[in-house]
C-alpha positions in Angstrom: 0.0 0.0 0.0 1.2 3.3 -1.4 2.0 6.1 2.1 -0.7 9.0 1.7 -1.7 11.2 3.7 -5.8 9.1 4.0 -3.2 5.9 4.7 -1.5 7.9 7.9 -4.2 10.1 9.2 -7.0 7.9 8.7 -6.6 5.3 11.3 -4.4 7.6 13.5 -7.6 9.3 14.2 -9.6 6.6 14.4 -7.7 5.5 18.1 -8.3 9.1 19.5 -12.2 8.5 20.1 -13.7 11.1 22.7 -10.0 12.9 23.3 -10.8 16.9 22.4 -9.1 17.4 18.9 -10.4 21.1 18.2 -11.1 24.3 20.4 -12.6 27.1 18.3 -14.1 29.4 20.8 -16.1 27.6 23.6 -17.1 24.8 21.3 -15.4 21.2 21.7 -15.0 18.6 19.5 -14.0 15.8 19.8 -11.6 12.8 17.6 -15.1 11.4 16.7 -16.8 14.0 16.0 -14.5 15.7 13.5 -14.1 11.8 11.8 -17.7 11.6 11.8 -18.1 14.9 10.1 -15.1 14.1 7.9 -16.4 10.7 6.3 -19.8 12.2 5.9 -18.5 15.3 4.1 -16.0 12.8 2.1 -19.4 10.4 1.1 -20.8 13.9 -0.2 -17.6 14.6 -2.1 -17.7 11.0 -3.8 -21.0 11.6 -4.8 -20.3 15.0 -6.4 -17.9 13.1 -9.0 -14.6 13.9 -6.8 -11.8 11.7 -7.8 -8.5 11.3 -6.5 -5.7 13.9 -7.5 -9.5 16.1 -8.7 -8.7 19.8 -7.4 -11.0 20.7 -4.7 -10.8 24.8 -3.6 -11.0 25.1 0.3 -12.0 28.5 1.0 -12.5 29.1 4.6 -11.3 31.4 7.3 -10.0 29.4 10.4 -13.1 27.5 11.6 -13.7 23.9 12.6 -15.4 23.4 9.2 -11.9 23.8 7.9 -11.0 20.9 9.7 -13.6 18.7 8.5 -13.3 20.1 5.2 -9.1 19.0 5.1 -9.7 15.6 6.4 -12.7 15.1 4.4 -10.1 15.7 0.8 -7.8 13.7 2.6 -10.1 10.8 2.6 -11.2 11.1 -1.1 -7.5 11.3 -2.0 -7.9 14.5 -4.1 -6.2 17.5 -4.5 -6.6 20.6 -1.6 -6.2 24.0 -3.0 -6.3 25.9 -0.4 -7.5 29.9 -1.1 -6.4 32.7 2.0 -9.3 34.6 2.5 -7.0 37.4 2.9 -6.2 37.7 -0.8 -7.8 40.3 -3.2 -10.6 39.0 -5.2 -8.6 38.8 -8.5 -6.1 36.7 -7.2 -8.6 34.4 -5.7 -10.4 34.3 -9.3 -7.0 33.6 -10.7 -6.4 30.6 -8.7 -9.4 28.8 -9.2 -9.6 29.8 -13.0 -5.8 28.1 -12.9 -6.6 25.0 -11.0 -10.0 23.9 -12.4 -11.0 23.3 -9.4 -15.1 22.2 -10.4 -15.9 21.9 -6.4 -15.1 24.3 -3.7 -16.0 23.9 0.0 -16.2 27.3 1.1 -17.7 30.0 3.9 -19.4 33.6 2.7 -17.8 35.9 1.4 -15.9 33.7 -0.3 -18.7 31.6 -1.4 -20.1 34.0 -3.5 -16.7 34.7 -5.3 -16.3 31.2 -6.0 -19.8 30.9 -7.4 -19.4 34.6 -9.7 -15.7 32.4 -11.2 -17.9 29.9 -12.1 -17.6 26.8 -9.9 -20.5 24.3 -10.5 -20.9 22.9 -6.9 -20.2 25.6 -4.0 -21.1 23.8 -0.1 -21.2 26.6 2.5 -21.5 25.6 6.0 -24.8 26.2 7.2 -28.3 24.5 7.1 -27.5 23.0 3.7 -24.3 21.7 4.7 -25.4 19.7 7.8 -28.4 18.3 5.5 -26.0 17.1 2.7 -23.7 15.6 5.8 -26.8 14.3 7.7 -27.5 11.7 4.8 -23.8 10.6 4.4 -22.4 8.0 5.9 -20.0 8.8 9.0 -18.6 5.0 9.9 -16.2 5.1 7.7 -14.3 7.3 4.3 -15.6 6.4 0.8 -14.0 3.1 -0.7 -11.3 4.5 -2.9 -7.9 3.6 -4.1 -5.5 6.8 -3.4 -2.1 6.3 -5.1 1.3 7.6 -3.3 1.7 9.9 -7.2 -1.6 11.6 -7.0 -1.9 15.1 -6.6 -2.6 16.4 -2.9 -2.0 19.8 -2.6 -1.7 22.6 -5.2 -0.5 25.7 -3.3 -0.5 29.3 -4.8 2.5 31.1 -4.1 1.9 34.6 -2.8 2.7 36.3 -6.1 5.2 39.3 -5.0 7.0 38.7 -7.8 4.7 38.3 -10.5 2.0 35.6 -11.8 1.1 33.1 -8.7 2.0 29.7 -9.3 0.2 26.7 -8.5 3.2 24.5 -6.6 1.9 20.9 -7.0 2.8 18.1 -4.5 2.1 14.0 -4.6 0.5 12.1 -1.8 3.8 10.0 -0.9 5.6 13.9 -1.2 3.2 15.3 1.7 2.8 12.0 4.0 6.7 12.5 4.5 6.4 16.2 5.1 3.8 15.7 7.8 6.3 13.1 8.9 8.9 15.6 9.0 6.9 17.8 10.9 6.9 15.8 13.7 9.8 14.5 13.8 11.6 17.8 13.4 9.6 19.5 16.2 9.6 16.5 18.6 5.5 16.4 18.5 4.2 14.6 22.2 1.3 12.5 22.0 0.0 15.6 24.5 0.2 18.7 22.7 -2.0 21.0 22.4 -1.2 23.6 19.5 -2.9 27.1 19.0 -3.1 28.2 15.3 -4.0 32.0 15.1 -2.1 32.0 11.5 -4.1 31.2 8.3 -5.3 27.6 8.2 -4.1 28.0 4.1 -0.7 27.9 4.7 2.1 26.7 7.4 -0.2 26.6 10.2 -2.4 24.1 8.4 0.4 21.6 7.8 0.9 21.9 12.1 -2.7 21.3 12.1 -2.1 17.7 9.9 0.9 17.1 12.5 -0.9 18.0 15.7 -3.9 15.4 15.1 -1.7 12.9 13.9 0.0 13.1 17.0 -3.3 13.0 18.8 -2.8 16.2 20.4 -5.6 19.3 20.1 -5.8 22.5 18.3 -7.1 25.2 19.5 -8.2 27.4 16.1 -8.6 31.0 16.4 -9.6 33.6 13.5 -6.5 36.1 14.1 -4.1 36.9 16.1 -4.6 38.8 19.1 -1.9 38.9 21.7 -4.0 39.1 24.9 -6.5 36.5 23.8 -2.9 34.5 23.2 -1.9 34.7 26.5 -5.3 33.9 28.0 -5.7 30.8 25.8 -2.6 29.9 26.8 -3.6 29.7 30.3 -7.1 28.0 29.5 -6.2 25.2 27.3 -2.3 24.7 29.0 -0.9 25.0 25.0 2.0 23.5 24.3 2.9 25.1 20.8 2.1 28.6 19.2 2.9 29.3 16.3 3.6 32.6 14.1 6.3 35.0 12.5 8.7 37.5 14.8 6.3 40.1 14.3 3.6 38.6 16.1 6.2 36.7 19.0 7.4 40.5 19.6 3.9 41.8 20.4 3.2 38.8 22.2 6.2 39.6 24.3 5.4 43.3 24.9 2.1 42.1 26.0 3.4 39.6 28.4 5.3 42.2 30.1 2.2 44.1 31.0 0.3 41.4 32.8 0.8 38.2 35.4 0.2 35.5 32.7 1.4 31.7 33.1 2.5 30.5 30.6 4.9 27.1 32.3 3.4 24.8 29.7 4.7 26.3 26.3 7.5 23.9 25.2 7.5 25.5 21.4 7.4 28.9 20.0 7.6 28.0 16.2 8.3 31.0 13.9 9.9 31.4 10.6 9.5 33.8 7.6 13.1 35.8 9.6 15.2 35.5 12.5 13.9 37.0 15.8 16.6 39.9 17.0 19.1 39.0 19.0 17.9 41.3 22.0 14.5 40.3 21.4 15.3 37.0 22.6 17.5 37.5 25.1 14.1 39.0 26.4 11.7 35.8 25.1 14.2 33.0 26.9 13.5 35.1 29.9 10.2 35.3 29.6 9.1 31.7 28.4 12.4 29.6 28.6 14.4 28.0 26.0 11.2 26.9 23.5 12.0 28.7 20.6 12.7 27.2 17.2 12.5 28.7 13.8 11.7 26.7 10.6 12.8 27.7 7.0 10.7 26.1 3.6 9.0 27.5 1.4 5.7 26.5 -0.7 7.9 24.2 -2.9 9.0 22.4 0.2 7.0 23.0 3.2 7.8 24.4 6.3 11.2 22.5 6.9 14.0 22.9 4.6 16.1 23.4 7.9 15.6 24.4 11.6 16.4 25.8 14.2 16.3 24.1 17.2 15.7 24.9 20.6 19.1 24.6 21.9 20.7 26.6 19.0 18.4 29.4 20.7 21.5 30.6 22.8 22.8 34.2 23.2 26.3 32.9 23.8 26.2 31.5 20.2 24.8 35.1 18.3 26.5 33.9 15.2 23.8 31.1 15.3 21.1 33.6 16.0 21.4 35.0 12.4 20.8 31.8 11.1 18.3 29.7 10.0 19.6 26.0 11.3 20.8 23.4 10.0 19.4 20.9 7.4 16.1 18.8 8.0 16.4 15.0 8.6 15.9 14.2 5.2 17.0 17.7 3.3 20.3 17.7 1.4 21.1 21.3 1.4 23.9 23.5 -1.1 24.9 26.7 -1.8 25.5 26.4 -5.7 27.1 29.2 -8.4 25.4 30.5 -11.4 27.3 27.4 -13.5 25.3 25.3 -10.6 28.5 24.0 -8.9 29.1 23.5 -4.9 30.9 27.2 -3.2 32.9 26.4 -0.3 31.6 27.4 3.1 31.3 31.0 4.0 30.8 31.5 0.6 27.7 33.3 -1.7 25.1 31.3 -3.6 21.5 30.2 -4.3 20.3 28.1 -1.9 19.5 24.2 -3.5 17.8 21.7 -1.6 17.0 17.9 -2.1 14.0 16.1 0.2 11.6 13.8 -0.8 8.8 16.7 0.1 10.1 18.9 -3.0 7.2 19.7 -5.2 6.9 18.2 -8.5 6.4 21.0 -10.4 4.3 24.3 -10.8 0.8 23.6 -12.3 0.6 24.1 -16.0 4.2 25.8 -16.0 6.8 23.4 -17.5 9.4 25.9 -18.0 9.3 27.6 -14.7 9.4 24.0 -13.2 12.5 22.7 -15.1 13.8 26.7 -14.2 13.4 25.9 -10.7 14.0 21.9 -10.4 17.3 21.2 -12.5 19.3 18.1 -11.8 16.9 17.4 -8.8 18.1 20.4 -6.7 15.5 22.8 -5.8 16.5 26.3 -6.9 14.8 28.4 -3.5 15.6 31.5 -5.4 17.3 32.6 -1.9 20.5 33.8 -1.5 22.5 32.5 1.4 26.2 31.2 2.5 26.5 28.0 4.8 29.2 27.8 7.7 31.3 25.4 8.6 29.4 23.9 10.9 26.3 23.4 8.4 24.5 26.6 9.5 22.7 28.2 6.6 22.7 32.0 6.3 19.7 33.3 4.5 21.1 36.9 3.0 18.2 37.4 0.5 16.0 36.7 -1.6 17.4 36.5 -5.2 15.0 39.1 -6.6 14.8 41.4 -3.6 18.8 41.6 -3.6 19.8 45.0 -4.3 22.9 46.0 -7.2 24.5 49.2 -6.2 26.8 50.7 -8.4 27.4 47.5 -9.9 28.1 46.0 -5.8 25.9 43.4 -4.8 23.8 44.2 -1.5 22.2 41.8 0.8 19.1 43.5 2.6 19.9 40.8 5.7 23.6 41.8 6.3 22.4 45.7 6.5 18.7 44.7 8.8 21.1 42.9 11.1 23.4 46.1 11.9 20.3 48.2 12.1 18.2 46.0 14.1 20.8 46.0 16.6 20.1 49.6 17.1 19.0 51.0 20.4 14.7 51.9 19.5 14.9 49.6 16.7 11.7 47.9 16.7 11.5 46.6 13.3 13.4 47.3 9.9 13.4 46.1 6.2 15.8 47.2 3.8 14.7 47.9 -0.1 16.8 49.0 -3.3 15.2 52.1 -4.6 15.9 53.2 -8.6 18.8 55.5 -8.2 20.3 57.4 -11.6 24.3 57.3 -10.6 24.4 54.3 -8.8 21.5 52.4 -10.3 20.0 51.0 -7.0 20.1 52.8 -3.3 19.8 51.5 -0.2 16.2 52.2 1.7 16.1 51.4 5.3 12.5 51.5 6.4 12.3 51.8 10.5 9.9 51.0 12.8 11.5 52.8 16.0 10.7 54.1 19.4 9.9 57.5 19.8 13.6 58.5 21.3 14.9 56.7 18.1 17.8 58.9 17.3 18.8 58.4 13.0 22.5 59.9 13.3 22.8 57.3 16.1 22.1 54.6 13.5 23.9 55.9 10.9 27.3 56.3 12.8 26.8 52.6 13.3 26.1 51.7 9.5 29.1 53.4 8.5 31.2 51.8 11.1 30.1 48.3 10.6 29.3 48.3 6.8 30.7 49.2 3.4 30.1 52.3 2.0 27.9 50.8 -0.8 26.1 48.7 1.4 24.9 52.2 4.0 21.5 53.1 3.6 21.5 55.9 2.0 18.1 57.1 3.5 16.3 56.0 6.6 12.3 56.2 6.3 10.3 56.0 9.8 6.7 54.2 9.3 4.2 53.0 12.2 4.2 49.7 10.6 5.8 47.5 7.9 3.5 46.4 5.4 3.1 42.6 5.0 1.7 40.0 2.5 -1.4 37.3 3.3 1.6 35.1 4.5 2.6 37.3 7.0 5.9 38.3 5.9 7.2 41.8 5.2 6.0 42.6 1.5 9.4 44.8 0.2 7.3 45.0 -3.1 5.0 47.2 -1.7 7.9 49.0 0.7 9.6 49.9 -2.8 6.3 51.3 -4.3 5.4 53.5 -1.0 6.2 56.9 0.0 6.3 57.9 3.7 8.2 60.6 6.1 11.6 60.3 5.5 15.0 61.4 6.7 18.5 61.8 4.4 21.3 61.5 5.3 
């Protein structure tokens, strides 16, 4: 029997019975419960003509229906396309135009999008959707043979730099991902995880992980630090889960009230490291639980990691880091000719794992652009140690030429971060006429923030080319539907600014 993802989680939660497997608000529900709801919803899929590797769009906010929706595609063996809810109705049009999806499973308003793209069959959770599910069988998923090469997943990238592509991944690919998942975090049979992230992306792969562990999930709509910290408390979580931006305001609210918090054993982030400082202050706060994870959509969630223990301020050179390969990852930093640079050195990072996508949906050329001589091309730019540590520098689009000098935005964030009233910072490449691209360093700062401060420290830690050449102050950084900083948008803005 081929691995899937219906071969793993199907009887997994089978043994878990009455144990609680979601929290969404005060409503519980149980292992059975969200099986019951699953096979039922599965029956209805079966009977709508849904095959295996068929593209089904699942366009929900975070809700227990999601849930029931993901284990219910799981089950028929076809293919999830999961839609953010957070993404501009174009894009959303786009993707199901793109992945002929014929089904979605959806909640309002995105229900009536998918119905005005054309979709024949749209089930909204409601009164129609517990009828449809009342007649369905819940004893067990439909009698279908689901093969380790059928599609399970087409995931939309988030488009910053252009068209969205649909990144396509097998059964067999994803049942070792979810493997990896646990493995790599060190998943107890006892967790309980709280998602506030969308269900769409990363956190719904933790969500797969978490019940296949056995542990619960307690689902919430958005993040909201306060409600963190009480939910925390409630439901004893062992796991959150989000990007720096969201740990750091978690942190300033922790320091404004008596919360406990003794039963976190993970703080997941990824999308950038945390500061340096900003840590020093979380390990005092919620002890040595953090651990980043770097993947992207072509190879979920964990390309590398870093672990708990590399989470030490008397090892910063680690803290600037993304880890160290994944279990199964074969990681290089390759030249333009595609050949091996020694450590320490500059390239594009290349992975191999048995999770890499097999291609981008309807794209041949960008997939044998992007998968050549079975390395993943990440499109990052990065240098690994000699130690295996893999130093993410940029992205390859986002890096910035200055009079003809290569600039990596990471190397110029990390002295400016460092700044006293630093709060946040992303660094751009603006059109320049002499030099052909300047350096931009967007601040998010205190209000005693002092710029020549932070400038004397640019020019004594960096190169000349590699200085911002203006800092801009701005309440916020703009961000993308994933969550990380969107320097498309930070190029395109205008906002107060001070020269230097």
């Amino acid at each position: 029997m081929d691995t899937t993802l219906r071969s793993l989680l199907v009887p997994a939660l089978d043994r878990f019975g009455g144990r609680t497997a979601v929290h969404v608000g005060h409503t519980r529900t149980s292992f059975g419960e969200l099986v019951a709801s699953a096979n039922r919803l599965a029956h209805v899929l079966v009977e709508l003509g849904v095959r295996p590797g068929d593209p089904v769009a699942l366009m929900m906010t975070n809700r227990v229906e999601w849930l029931v929706a993901d284990q219910a595609i799981l089950r028929v063996g076809a293919a999830k396309v999961p839609v953010n809810a957070m993404l501009a109705e174009p894009e959303i049009v786009f993707i199901l135009n793109d992945c002929g999806a014929r089904v979605a499973l959806a909640d309002e308003p995105m229900a009536t999008i998918a119905r005005e793209a054309g979709l024949g069959t749209v089930l909204v959770p409601g009164p129609s959707w517990d009828e449809a599910l009342a007649a369905a069988d819940p004893s067990r998923p439909p009698d279908v043979t689901v093969a380790g090469t059928d599609t399970a997943l087409i995931l939309y990238t988030g488009g910053t730099t252009g068209r969205q592509k649909g990144v396509v991944h097998t059964q067999a690919g994803l049942a070792l991902n979810l493997l990896a998942h646990v493995v790599e975090i060190g998943l107890q049979d006892d967790e309980c995880l709280l998602l506030s992230s969308p269900l769409p992306h990363s956190a719904g792969f933790l969500a797969q992980a978490g019940l296949l562990k056995g542990g619960s999930l307690v689902v919430e709509a958005r993040f909201d630090p306060g409600r963190v910290l009480e939910l925390v408390e409630r439901h004893q979580v062992t796991l959150l889960f989000g990007v720096p931006t969201m740990i750091y305001r978690l942190l300033d609210e922790a320091a404004g009230r008596d919360a406990d918090v003794s039963s976190l054993r993970t703080i997941l982030y990824g999308a950038a490291p945390i500061t340096p400082e900003r840590l020093t202050e979380g390990l005092r706060r919620f002890g040595p639980v953090f651990m980043q994870l770097y993947g992207q959509s072509e190879a979920p969630n964990f390309l590398t990691r870093l672990t708990r223990e590399d989470h030490d301020p008397a090892h910063p050179e680690r803290l600037h880091s993304c880890g160290r390969a994944a279990t199964t990852v074969t990681l290089a930093v390759l030249d333009d000719s595609g050949e091996p640079v020694p450590a320490g050195e500059v390239g594009e990072v290349c992975a191999r794992a048995p999770y890499v996508m097999t291609g981008y949906h309807g794209l041949p050329e960008k997939t044998a652009a992007t998968v050549r001589d079975g390395w993943l091309h990440t499109g990052d730019i990065g240098a690994l140690d000699h130690q295996g540590y893999l130093h993410l520098l940029d992205r390859r689009n986002d890096m910035i030429i200055s009079g003809g000098m290569n600039v990596y935005s990471t190397e110029v964030e990390n002295v400016v971060g460092a700044c006293p009233g630093v709060v946040q910072v992303a660094v751009v490449g603006v059109p320049h006429p002499d030099w052909g691209e300047a350096v931009v360093a967007f601040v998010v700062a205190t209000d005693d923030l002092d710029i020549a401060t932070v400038d004397r420290r640019c020019r004594a830690e960096l190169a000349a080319y590699k200085r911002p050449k203006e800092y801009r102050r701005v309440t916020a950084l703009p961000t993308t539907p994933l969550g990380k900083v969107d320097k498309k948008a930070l190029r395109a803005s205008t906002t107060e600014r001070v020269e230097i």
